[in-house]
VOVOMAR-799226 format. One record per residue: residue in one letter; x, y, z of N, C-alpha, C in turn. Coordinates in Angstrom, 3 decimals. Each point is the difference from the previous one (the first is absolute). Example, Ala and Ser with C-alpha at 12.3 -4.5 7.8 and 13.67 -1.06 7.14 Angstrom:
! residues 2
code: A nx: 13.190 ny: -5.690 nz: 7.800 cax: -0.890 cay: 1.190 caz: 0.000 cx: 0.900 cy: 1.200 cz: 0.000
code: S nx: -0.350 ny: 1.050 nz: -0.720 cax: 0.820 cay: 1.190 caz: 0.060 cx: -0.770 cy: 1.090 cz: 0.730
This chain:
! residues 166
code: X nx: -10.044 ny: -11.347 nz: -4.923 cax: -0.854 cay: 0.969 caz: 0.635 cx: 0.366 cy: 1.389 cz: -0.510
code: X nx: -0.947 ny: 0.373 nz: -0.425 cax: 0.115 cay: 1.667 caz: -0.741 cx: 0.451 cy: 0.811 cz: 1.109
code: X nx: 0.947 ny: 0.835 nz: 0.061 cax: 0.088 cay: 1.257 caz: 1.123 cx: -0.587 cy: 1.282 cz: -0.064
code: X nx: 0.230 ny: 0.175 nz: -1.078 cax: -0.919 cay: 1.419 caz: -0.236 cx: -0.785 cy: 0.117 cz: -0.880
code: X nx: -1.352 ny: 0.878 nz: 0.164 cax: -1.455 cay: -0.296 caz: -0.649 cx: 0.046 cy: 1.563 cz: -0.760
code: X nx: -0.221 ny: 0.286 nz: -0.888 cax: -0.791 cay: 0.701 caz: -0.669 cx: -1.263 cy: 0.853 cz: 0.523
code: X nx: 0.508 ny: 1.425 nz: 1.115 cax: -1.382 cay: 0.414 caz: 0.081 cx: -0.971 cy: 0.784 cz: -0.766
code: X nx: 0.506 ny: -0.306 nz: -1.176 cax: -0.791 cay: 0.758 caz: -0.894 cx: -1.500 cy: -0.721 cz: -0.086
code: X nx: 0.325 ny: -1.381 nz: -0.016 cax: -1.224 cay: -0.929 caz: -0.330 cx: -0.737 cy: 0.064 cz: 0.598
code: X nx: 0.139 ny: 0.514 nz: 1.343 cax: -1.767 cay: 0.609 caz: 0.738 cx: -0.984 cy: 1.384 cz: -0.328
code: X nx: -0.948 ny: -0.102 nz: -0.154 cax: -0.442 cay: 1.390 caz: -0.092 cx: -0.486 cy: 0.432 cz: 0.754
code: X nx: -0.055 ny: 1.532 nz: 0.096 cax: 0.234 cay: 0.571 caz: 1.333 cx: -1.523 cy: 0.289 cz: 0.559
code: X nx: -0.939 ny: -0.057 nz: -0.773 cax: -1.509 cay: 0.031 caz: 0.263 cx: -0.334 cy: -0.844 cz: 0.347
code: X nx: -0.014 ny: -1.400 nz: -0.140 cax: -0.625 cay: -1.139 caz: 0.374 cx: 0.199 cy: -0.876 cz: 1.161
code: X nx: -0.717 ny: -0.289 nz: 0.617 cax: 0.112 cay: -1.210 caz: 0.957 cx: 0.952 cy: -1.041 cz: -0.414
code: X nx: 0.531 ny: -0.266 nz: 1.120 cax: 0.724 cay: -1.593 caz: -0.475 cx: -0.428 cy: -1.396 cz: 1.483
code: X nx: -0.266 ny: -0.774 nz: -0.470 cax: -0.235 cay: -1.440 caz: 0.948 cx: 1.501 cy: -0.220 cz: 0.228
code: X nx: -0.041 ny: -1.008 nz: 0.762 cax: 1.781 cay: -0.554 caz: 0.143 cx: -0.089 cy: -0.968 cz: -1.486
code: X nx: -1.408 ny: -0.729 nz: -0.037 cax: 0.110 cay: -0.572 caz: -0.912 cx: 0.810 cy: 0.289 cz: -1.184
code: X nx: -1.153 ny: 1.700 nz: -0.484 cax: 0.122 cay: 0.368 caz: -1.194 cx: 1.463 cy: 0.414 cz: -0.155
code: X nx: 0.916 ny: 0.600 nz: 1.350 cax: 0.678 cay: 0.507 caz: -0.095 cx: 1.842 cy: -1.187 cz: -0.606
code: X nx: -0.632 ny: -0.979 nz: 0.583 cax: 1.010 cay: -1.473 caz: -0.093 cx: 0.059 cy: -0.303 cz: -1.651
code: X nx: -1.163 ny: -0.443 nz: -0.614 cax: -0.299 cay: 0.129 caz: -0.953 cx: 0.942 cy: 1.075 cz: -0.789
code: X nx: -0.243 ny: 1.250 nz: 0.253 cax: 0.707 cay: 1.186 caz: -1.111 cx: 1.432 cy: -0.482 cz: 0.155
code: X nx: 0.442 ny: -0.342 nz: 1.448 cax: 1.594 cay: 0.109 caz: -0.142 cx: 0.648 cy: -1.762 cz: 0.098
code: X nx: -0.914 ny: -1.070 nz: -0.413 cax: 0.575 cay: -1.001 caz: -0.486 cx: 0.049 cy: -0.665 cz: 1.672
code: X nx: -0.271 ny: 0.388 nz: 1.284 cax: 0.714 cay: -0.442 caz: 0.740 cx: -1.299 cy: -0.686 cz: 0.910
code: X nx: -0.030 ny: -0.916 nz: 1.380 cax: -0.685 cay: -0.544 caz: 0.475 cx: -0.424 cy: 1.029 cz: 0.904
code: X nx: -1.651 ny: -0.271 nz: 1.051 cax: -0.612 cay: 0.474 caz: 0.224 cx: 0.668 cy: 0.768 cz: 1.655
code: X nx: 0.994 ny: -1.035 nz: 0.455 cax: 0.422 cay: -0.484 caz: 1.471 cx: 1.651 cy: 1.310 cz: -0.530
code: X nx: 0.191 ny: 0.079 nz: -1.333 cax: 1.032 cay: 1.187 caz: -0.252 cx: -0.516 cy: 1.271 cz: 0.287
code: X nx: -1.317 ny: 0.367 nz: -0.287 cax: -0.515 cay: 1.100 caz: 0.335 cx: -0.370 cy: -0.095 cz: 1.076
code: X nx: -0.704 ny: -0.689 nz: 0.812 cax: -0.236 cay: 0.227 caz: 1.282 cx: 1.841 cy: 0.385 cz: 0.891
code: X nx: 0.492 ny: -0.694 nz: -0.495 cax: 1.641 cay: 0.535 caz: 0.798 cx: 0.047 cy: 1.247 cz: -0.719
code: X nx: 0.035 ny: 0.979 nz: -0.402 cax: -0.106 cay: 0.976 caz: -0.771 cx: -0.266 cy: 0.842 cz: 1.349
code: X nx: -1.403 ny: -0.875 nz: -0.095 cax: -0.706 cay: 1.033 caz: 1.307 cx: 0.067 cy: 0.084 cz: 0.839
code: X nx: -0.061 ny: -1.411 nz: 0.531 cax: 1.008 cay: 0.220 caz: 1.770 cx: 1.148 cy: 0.357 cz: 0.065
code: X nx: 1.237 ny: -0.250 nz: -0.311 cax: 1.147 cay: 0.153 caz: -0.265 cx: 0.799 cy: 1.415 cz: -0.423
code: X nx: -0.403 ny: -0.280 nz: -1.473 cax: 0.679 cay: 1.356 caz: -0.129 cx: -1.015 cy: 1.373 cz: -0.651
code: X nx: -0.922 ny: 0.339 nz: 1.008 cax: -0.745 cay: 1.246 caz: -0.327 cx: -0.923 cy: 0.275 cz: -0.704
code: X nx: -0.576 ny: -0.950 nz: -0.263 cax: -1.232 cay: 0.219 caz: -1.429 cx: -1.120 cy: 0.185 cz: 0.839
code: X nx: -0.169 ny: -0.211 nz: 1.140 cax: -1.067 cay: 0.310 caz: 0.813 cx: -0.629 cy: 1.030 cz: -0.402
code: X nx: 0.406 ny: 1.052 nz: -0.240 cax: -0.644 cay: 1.487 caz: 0.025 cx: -0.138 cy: 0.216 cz: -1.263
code: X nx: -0.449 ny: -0.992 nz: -0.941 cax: -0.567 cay: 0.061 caz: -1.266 cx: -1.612 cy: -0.928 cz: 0.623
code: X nx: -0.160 ny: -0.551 nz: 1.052 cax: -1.085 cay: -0.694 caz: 0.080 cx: -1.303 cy: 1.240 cz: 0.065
code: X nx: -0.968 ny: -0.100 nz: -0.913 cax: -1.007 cay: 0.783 caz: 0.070 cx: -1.429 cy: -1.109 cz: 1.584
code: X nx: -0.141 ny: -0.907 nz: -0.090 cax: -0.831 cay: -0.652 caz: 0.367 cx: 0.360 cy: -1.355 cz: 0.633
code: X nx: 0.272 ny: -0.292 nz: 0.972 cax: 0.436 cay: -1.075 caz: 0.486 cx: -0.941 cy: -1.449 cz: 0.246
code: X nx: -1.053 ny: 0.479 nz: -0.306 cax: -1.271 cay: -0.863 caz: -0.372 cx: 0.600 cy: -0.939 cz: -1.441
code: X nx: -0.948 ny: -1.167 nz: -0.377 cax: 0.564 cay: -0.823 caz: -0.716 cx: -0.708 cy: 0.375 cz: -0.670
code: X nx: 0.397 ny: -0.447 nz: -1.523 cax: 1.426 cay: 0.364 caz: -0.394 cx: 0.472 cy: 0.956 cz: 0.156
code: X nx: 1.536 ny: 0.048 nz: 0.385 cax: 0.713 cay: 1.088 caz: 0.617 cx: -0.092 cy: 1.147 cz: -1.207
code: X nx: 0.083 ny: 1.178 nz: 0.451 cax: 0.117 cay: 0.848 caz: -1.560 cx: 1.266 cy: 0.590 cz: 0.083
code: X nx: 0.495 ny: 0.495 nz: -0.737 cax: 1.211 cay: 0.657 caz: 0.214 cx: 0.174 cy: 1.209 cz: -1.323
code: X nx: 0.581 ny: 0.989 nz: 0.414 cax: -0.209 cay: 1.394 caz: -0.878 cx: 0.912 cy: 0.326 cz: -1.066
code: X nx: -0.013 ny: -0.327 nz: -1.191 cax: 0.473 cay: -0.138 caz: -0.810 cx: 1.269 cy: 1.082 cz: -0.202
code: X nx: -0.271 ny: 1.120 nz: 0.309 cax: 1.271 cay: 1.370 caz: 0.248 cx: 0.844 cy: -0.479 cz: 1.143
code: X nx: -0.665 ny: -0.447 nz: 1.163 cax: 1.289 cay: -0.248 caz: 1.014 cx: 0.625 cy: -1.303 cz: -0.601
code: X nx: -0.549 ny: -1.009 nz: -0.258 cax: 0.939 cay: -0.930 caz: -0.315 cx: 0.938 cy: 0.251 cz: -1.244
code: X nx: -0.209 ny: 0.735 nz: -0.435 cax: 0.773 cay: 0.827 caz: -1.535 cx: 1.367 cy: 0.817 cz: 0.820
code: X nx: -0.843 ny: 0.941 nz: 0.859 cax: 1.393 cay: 0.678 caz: 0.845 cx: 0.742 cy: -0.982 cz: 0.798
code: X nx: -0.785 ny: -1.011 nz: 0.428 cax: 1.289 cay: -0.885 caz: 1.142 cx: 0.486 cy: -0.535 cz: -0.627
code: X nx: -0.288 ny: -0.831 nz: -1.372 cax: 1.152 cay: -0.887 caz: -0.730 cx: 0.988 cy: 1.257 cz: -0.757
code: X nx: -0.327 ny: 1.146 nz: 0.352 cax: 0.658 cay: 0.704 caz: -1.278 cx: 1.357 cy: 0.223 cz: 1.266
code: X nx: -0.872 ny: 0.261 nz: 1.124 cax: 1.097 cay: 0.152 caz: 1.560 cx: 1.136 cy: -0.945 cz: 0.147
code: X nx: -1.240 ny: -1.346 nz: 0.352 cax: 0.648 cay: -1.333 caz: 0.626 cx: 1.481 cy: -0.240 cz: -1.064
code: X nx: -0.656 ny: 0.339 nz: -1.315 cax: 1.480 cay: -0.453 caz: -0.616 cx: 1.183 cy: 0.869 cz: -0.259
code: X nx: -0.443 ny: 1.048 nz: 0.285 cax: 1.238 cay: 1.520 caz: 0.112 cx: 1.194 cy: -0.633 cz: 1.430
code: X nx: -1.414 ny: -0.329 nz: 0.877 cax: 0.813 cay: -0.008 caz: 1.500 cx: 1.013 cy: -1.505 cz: 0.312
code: X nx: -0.239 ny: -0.698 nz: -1.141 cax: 0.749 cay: -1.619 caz: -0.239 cx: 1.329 cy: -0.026 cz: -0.804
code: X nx: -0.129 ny: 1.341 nz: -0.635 cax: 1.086 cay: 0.030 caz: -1.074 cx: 1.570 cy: 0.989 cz: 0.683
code: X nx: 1.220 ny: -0.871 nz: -0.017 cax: 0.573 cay: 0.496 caz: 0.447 cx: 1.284 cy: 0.195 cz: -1.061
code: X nx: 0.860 ny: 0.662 nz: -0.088 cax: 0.535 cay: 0.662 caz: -1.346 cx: 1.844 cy: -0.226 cz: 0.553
code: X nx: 0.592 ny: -0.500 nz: -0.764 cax: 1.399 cay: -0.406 caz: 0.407 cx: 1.035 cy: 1.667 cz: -0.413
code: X nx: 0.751 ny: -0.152 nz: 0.990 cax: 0.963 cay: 1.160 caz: -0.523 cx: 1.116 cy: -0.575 cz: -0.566
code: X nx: 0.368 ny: 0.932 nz: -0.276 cax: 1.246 cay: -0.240 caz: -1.781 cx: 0.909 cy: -0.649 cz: 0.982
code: X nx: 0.466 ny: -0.501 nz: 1.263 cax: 0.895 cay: -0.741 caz: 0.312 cx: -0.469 cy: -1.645 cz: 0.559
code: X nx: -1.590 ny: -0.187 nz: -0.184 cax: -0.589 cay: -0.870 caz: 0.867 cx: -0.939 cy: -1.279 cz: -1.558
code: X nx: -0.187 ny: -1.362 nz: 0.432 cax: -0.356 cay: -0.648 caz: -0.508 cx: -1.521 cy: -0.663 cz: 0.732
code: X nx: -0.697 ny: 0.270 nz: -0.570 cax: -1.176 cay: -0.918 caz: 0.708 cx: -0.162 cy: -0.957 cz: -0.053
code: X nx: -0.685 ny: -0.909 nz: 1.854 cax: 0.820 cay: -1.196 caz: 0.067 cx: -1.412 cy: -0.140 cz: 0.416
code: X nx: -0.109 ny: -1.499 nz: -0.401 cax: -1.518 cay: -0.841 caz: 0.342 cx: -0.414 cy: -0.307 cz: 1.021
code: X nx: 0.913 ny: -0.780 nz: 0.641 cax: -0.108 cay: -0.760 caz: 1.018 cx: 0.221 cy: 1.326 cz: 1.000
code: X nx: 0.353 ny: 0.994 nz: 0.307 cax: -0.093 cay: 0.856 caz: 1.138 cx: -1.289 cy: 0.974 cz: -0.461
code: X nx: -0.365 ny: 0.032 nz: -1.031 cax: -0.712 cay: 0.507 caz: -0.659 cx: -0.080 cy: 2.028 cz: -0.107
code: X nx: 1.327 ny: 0.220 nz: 0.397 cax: 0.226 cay: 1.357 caz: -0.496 cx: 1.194 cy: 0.367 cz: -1.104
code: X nx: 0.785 ny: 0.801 nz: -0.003 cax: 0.992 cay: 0.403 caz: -0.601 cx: 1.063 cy: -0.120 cz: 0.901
code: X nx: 1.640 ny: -0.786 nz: -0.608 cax: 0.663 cay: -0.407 caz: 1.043 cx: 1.659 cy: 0.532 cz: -0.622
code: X nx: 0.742 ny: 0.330 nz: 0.356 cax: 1.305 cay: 0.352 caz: -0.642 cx: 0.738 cy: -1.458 cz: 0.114
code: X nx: 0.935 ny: -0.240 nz: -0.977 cax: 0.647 cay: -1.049 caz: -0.037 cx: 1.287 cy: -0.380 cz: 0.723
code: X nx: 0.772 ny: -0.991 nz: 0.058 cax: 0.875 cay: -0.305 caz: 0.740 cx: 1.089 cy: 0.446 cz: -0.853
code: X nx: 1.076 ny: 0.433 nz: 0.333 cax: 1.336 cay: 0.242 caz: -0.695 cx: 0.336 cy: -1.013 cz: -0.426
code: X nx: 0.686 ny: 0.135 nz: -1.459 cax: 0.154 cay: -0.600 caz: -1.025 cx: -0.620 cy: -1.346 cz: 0.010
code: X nx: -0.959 ny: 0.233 nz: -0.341 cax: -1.187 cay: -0.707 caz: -0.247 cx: -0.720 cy: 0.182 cz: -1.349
code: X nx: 0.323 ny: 1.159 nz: -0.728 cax: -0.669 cay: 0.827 caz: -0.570 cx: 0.604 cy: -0.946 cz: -1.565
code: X nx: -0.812 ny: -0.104 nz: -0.918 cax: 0.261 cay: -0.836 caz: -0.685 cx: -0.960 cy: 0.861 cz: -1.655
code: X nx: 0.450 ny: -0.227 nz: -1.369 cax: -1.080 cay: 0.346 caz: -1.076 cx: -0.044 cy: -0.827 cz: -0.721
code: X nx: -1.374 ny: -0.391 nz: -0.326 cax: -0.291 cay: -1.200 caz: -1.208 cx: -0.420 cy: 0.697 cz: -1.315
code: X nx: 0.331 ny: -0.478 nz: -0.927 cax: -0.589 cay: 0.513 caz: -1.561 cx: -0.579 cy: -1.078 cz: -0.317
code: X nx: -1.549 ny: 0.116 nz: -0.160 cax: -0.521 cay: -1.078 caz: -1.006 cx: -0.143 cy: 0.034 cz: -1.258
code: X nx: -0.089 ny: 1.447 nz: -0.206 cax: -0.179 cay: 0.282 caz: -1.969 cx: 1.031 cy: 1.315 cz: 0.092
code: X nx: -0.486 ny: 0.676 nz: -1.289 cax: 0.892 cay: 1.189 caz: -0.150 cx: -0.731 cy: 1.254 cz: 0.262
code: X nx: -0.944 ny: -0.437 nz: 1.093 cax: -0.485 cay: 1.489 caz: 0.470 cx: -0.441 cy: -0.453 cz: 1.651
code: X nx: -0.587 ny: -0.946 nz: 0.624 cax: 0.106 cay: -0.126 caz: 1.082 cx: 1.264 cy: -0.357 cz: 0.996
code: X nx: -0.263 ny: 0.164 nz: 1.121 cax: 0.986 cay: -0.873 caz: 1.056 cx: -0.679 cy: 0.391 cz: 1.069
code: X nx: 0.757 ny: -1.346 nz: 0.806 cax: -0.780 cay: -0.293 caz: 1.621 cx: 1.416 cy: 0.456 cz: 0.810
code: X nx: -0.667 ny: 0.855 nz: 0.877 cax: 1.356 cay: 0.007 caz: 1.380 cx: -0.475 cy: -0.811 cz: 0.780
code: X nx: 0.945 ny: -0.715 nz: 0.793 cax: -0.362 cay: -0.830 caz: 1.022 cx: 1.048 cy: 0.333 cz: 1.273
code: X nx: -0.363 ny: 0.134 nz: 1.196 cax: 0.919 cay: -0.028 caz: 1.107 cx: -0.953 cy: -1.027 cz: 1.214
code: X nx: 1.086 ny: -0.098 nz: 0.954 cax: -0.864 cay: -0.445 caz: 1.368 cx: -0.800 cy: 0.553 cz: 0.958
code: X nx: -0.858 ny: 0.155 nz: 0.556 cax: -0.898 cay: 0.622 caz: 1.047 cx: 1.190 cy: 0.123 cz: 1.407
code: X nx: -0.298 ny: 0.918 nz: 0.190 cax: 0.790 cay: 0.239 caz: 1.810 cx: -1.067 cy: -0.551 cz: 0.796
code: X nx: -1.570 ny: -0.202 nz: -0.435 cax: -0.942 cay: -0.191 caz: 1.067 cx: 0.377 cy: -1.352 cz: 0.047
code: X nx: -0.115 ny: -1.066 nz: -0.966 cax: -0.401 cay: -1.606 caz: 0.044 cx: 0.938 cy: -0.526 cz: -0.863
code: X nx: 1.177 ny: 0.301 nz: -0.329 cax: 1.072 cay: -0.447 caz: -1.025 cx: -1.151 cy: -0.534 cz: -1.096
code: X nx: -0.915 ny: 0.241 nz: -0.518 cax: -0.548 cay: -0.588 caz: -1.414 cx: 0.360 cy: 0.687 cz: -1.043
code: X nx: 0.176 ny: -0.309 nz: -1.081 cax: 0.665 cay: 0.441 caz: -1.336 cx: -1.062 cy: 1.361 cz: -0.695
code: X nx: 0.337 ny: 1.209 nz: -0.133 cax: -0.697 cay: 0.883 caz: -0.073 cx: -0.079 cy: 0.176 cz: -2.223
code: X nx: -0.875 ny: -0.019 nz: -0.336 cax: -0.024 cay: 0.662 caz: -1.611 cx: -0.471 cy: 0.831 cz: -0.134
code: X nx: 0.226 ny: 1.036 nz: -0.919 cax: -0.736 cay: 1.322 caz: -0.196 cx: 0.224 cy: -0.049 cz: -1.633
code: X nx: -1.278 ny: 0.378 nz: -0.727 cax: 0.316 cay: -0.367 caz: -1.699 cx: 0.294 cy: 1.656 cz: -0.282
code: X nx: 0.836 ny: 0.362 nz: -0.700 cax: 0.019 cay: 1.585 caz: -0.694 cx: 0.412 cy: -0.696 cz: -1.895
code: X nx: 0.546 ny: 1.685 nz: -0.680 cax: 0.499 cay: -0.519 caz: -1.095 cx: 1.414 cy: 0.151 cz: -0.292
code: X nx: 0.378 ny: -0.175 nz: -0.689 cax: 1.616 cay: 0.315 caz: -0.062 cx: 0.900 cy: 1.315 cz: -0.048
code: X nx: -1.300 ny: 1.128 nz: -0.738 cax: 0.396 cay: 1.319 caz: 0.227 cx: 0.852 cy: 0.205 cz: 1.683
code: X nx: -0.857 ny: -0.586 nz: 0.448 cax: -0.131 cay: 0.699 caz: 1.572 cx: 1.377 cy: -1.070 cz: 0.828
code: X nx: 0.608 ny: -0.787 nz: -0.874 cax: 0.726 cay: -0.885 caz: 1.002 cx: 1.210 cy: 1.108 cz: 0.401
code: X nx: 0.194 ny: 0.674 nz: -0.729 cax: 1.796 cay: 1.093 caz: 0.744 cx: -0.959 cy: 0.525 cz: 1.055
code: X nx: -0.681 ny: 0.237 nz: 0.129 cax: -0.668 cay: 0.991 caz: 1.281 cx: -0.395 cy: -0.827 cz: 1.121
code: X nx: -0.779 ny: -1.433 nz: -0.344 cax: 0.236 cay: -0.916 caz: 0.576 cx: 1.083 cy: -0.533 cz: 1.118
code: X nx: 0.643 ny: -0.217 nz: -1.078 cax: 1.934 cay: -0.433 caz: 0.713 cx: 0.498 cy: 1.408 cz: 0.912
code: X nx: -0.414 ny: 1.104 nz: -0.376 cax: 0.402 cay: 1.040 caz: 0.944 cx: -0.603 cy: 0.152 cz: 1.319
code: X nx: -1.208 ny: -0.093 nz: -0.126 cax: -1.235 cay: -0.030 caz: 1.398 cx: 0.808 cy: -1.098 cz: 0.812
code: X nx: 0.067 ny: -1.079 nz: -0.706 cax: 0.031 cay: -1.246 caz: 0.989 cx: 1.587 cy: -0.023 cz: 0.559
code: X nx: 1.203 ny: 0.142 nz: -0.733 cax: 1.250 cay: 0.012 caz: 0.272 cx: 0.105 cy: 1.438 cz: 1.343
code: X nx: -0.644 ny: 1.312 nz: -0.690 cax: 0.027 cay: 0.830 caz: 1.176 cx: -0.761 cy: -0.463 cz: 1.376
code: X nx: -1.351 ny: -1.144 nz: 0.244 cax: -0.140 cay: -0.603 caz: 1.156 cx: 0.893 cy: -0.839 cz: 0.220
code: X nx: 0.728 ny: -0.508 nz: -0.498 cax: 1.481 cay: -0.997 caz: 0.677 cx: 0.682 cy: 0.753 cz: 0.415
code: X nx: 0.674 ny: 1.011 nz: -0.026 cax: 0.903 cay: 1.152 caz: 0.202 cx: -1.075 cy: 0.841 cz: 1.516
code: X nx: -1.248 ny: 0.555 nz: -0.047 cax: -0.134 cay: 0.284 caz: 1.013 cx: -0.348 cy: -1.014 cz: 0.979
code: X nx: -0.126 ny: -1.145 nz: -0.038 cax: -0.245 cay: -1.107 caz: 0.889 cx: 1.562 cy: -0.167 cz: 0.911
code: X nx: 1.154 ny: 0.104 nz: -1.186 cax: 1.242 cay: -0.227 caz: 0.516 cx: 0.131 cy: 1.095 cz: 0.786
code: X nx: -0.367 ny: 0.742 nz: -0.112 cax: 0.560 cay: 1.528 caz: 0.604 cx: -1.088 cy: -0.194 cz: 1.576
code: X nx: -0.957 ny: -0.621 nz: -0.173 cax: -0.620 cay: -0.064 caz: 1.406 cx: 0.157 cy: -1.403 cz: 0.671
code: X nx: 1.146 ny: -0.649 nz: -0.647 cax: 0.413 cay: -1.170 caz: 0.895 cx: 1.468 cy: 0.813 cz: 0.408
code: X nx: 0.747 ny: 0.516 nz: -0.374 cax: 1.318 cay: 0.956 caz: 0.453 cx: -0.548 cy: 0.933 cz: 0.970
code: X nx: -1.501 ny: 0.734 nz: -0.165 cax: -0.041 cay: 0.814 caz: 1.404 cx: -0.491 cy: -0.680 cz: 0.716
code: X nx: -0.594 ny: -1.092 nz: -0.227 cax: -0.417 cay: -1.025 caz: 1.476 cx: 0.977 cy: -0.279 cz: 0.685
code: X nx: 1.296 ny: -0.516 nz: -0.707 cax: 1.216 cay: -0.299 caz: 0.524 cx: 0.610 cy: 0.697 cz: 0.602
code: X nx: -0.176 ny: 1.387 nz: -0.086 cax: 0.779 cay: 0.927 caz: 0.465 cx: -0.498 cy: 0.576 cz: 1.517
code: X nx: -1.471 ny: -0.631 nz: 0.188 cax: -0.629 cay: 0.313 caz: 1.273 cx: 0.275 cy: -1.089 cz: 0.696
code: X nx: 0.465 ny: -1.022 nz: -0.658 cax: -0.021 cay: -0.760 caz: 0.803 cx: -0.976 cy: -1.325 cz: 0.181
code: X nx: -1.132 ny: 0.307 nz: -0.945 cax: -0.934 cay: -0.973 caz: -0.442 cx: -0.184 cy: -0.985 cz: -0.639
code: X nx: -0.200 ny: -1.656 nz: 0.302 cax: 0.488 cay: -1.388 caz: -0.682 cx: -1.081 cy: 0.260 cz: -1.122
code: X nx: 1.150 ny: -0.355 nz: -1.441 cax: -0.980 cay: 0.043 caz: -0.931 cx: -0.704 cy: -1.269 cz: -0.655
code: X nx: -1.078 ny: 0.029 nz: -1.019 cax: -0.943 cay: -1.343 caz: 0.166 cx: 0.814 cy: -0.755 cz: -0.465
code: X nx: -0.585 ny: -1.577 nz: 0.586 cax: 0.577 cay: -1.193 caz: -0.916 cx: 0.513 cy: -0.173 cz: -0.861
code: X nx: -1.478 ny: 0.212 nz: -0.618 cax: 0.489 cay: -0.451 caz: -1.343 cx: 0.091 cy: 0.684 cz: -0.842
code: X nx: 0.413 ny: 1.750 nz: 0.221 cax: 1.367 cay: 0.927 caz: -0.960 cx: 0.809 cy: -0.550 cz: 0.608
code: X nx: 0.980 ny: -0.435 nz: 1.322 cax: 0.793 cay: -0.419 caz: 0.171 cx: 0.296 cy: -1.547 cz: -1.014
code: X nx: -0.718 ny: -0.384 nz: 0.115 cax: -0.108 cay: -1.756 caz: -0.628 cx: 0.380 cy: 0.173 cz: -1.669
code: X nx: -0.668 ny: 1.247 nz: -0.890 cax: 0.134 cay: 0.202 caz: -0.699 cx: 1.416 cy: 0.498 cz: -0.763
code: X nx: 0.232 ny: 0.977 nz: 0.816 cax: 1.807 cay: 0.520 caz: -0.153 cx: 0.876 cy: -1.100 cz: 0.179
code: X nx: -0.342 ny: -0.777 nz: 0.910 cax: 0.917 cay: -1.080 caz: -0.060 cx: 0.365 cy: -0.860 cz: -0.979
code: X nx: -1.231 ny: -0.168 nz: -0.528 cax: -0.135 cay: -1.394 caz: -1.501 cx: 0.556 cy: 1.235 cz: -1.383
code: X nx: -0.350 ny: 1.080 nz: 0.088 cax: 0.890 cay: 0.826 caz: -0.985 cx: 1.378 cy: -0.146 cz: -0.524
């Protein structure tokens, strides 16, 4: 299933059917109608009479919207994770680098949300900066399991579970 469409491919003068509109972007008819109930395409409907019409500029601005407002951008200490489906920081020493050739590599760590195995692809330039981001989140993670401790606060499982098998 495609995630993101191309709103260039509508033009902004013309009518679109759900038909016509399924058609341009490869997808079924029952995808655009969720479009419209769902997530906001309503207010591209010119005519709610059959066939539905829909206004070729708004549906240009809402996909140009809908997909601005879906896209969420990881910070230099965070890995984006699928299954929670945002950006998630990793578990201490967890943090791991793969080389497949002589210009890529994959980091991989664990999710704090769902323990699933996190990858992020960069290139090799970037691995010392890499190893710095991620080693400095082990270091402030430690530093906020020492002030938890110091209030007095039980810290999680499984950093506890983890230090242990160290």
């Amino acid at each position: 299933m495609q995630r993101k469409y191309d709103y260039r491919r509508v033009k902004a003068n013309r009518p679109y059917t759900v038909e016509t509109l399924a058609e341009l972007y490869g997808v079924k008819r029952t995808t655009v109608r969720d479009w419209i109930k769902k997530h906001g395409l309503a207010n591209a409907i010119i005519d709610e009479k059959r066939p539905m019409l829909l206004k070729g500029v708004l549906i240009r601005l809402w996909m140009k919207d809908w997909q601005a407002r879906r896209k969420s951008t990881c910070g230099e200490r965070e890995i984006y994770c699928v299954a929670c489906q945002r950006p998630q920081k990793i578990k201490p020493g967890t943090f791991r680098i793969h080389t497949s050739n002589t210009e890529k590599i994959t980091v991989q760590g664990v999710c704090y949300g769902c323990n699933r195995t996190l990858n992020r692809f960069d290139v090799k330039a970037n691995q010392a900066v890499l190893e710095r981001h991620f080693s400095a989140n082990h270091q402030m993670l430690e530093e906020a399991l020492i002030e938890q401790n110091s209030k007095g606060l039980a810290p999680r499982n499984d950093y506890v579970q983890h230090r242990k098998n160290r």
